[in-house]
C-alpha distance (Angstrom), angle and dihedral (degrees) to the residues before:
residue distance angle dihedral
X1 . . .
X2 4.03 . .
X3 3.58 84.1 .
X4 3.75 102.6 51.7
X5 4.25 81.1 47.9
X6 4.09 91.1 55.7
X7 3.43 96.6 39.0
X8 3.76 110.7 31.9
X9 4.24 89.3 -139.0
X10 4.40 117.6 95.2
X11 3.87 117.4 -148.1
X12 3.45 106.6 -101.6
X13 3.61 119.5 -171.4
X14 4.50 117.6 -129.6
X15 4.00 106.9 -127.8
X16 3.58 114.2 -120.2
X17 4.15 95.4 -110.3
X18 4.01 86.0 62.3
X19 3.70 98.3 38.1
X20 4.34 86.6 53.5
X21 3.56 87.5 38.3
X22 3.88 86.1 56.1
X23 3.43 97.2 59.6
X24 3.37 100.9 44.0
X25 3.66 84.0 67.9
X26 3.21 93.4 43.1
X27 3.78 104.2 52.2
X28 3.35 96.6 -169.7
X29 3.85 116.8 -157.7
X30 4.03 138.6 -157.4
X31 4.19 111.4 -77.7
X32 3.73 88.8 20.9
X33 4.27 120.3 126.7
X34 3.65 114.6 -140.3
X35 4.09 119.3 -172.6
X36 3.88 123.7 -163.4
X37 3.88 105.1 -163.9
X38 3.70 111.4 -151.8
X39 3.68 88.9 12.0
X40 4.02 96.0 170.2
X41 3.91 108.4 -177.1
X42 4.00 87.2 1.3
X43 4.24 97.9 -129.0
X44 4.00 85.4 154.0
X45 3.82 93.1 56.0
X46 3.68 99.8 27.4
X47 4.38 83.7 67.0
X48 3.75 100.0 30.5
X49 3.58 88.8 58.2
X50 3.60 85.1 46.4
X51 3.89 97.4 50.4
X52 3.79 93.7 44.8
X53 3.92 110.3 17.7
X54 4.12 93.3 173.5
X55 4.04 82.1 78.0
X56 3.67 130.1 92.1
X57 3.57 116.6 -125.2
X58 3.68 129.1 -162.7
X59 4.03 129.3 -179.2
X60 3.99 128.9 -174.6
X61 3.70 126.1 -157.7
X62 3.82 143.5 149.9
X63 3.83 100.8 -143.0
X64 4.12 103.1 99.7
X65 3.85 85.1 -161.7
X66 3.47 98.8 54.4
X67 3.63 95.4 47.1
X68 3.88 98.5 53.8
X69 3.62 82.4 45.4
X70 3.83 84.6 57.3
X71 3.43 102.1 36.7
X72 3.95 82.0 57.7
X73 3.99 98.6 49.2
X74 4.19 91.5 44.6
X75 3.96 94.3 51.5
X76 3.94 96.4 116.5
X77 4.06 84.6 27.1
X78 3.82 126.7 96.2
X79 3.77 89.1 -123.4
X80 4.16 130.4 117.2
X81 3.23 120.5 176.0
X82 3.85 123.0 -168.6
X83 3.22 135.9 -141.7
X84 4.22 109.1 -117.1
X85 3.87 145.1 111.7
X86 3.90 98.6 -107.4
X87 3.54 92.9 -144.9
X88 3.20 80.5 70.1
X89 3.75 110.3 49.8
């Protein structure tokens, strides 16, 4: 709630049809970097990096609790995510 006050955007999550539609498109291969700005509770990257693991994911978001949430969930994962206001990066 603070954060939709600050920042005028809410956290709204990606159904899973999109998010597997998404990376069809995306094909995402072994070596490659893939960035979700804004990535809230990270569904995209949490299963990319599960369907292709030999990629390097990165996510951005604001939200301190989300990210230590995230940080938690993507120990074993090839995920960071970093703490920034992607307008910004």
């Amino acid at each position: 709630m603070i954060y939709m006050l600050r920042y005028k955007v809410p956290l709204i999550s990606t159904s899973k049809t999109i998010i597997n539609e998404a990376l069809n498109l995306a094909d995402i291969k072994p070596n490659q970097t893939v960035f979700e700005l804004g990535c809230g509770w990270a569904p995209f990257l949490f299963t990319a990096a599960k369907q292709e693991p030999e990629a390097k994911y990165i996510g951005i978001e604001v939200i301190s609790l989300v990210l230590r949430v995230n940080r938690f969930r993507a120990k074993r994962l090839p995920i960071t995510f970093k703490s920034e206001d992607f307008f910004n990066v």
